[in-house]
NUNUNU-434767 format. One record per residue (C-alpha): residue in one letter; x, y, z. Coordinates in steps of 0.05 Angstrom, whole numbers, padded with zeros to 5 digits, always signed. Example, Ala and Ser with C-alpha at 12.3 -4.5 7.8 and 13.67 -1.06 7.14 Angstrom:
BEGIN
A+00246-00090+00156/S+00273-00021+00143/
! end
This chain:
BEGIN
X-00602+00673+00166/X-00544+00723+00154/X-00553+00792+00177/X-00567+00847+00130/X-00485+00874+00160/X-00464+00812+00125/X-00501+00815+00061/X-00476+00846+00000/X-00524+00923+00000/X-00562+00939-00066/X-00597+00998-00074/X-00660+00990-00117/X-00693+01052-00152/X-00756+01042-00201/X-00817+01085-00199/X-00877+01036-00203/X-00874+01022-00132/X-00901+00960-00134/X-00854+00921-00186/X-00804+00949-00133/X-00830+00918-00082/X-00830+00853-00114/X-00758+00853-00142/X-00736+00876-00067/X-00760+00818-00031/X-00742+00770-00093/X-00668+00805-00095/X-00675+00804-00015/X-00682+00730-00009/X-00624+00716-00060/X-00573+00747-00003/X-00578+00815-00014/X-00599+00876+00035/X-00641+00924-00003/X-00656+00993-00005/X-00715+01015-00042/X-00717+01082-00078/X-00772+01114-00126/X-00736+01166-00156/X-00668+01195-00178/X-00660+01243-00114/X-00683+01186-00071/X-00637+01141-00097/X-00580+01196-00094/X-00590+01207-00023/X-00597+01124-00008/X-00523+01126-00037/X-00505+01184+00007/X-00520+01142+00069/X-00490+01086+00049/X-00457+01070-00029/X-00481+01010-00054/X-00445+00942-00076/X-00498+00934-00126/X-00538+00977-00160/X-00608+00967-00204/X-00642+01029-00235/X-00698+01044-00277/X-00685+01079-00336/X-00746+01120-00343/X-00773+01163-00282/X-00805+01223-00268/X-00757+01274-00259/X-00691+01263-00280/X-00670+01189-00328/X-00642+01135-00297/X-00577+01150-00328/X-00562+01209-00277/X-00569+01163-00224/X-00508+01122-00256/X-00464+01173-00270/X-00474+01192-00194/X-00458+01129-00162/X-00406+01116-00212/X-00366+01177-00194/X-00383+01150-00123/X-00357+01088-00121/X-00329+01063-00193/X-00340+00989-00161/X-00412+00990-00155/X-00436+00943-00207/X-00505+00971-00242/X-00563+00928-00283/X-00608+00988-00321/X-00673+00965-00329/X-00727+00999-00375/X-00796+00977-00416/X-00765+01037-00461/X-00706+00996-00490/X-00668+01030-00544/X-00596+01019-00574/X-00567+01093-00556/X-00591+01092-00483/X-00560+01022-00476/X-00498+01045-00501/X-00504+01117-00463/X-00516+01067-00398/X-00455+01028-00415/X-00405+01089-00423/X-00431+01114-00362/X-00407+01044-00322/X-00472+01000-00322/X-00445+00927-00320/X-00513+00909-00358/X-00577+00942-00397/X-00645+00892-00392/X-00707+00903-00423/X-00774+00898-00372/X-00793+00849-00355/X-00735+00823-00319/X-00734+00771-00267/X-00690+00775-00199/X-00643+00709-00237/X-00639+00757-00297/X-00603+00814-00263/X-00561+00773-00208/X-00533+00735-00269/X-00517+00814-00302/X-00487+00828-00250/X-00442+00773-00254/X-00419+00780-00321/X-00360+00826-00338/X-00358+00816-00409/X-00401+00821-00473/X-00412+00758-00511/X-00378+00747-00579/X-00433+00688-00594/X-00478+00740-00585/X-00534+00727-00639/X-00540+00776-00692/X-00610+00798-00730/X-00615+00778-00800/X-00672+00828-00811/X-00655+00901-00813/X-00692+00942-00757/X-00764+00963-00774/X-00782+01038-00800/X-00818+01049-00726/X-00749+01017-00692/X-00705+01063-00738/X-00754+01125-00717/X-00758+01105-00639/X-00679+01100-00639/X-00673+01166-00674/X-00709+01202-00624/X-00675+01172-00569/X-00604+01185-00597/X-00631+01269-00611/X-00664+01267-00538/X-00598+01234-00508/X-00553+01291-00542/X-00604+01342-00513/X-00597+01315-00445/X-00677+01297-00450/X-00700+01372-00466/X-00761+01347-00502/X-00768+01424-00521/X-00698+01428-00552/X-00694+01353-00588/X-00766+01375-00619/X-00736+01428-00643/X-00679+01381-00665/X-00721+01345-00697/X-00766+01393-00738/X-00823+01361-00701/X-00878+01396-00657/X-00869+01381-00573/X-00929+01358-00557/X-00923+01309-00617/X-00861+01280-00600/X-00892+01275-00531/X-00943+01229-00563/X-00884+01186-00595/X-00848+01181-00526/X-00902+01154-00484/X-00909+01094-00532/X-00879+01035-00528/X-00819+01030-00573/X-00835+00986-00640/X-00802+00919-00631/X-00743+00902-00687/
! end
């Protein structure tokens, strides 16, 4: 067995500890040495020790998103290649991941073959398939309030406001699933 010296590092930040635990040792016995975090500051000062080769954050934690945490170790090292992972899926966060250098956005659940082959790929997919339905009322309404939340930097007081809708009700909508399509 290689040493952990000679194995690419990957720093692994998700707050359900035990899902963490699982994808480390999965991740771990595909050849990487990994570094578990359970929040963004965590996972801020795991880079400061020691940047990453590979990088796999949960979107949504307590505290600041997921999304900080790439920006940071983006402007650390551009090279680190990043898989966002969230059970809160929604187009603008994807595309807010992207433009701030994720290599790849998965939906949970994701397996440890899921997000060593994202890291692998550089480029989207022209075969891609495309929906033939239009996205549901609930999907259009979910995406909404992440796009509004996203341009408030997640202020839940201010994209409320946004959004003529009272806090603690947009609270509600937030700590539902999204709808599917």
């Amino acid at each position: 067995m290689t040493g952990d010296d000679e194995r690419p590092s990957l720093l692994l930040v998700d707050d359900d500890t035990t899902f963490a635990e699982v994808l480390g040792e999965a991740l771990r016995r595909r050849g990487y040495a990994v570094t578990r975090a359970h929040d963004v500051p965590e996972g801020i000062a795991a880079a400061g020790r020691e940047s990453p080769e590979y990088a796999v954050v949960d979107l949504r934690m307590p505290g600041p998103s997921g999304l900080e945490l790439v920006r940071h170790l983006k402007q650390l090292d551009e090279n680190t290649r990043i898989v966002v992972l969230t059970g809160y899926a929604s187009i603008a966060t994807a595309v807010e991941a992207i433009k701030l250098g994720a290599t790849h956005y998965l939906s949970k659940p994701a397996d440890a073959d899921e997000i060593v082959a994202a890291f692998a790929r550089a480029e989207g997919r022209a075969d891609a398939p495309v929906s033939e339905r239009p996205l549901s009322v609930a999907r259009v309404e979910w995406e909404h309030i992440q796009a509004v939340l996203g341009g408030c930097g997640g202020n839940i007081s201010e994209a409320a406001r946004r959004l003529n809708m009272h806090r603690r009700t947009l609270q509600r909508k937030l700590a539902k699933r999204p709808a599917r399509g």
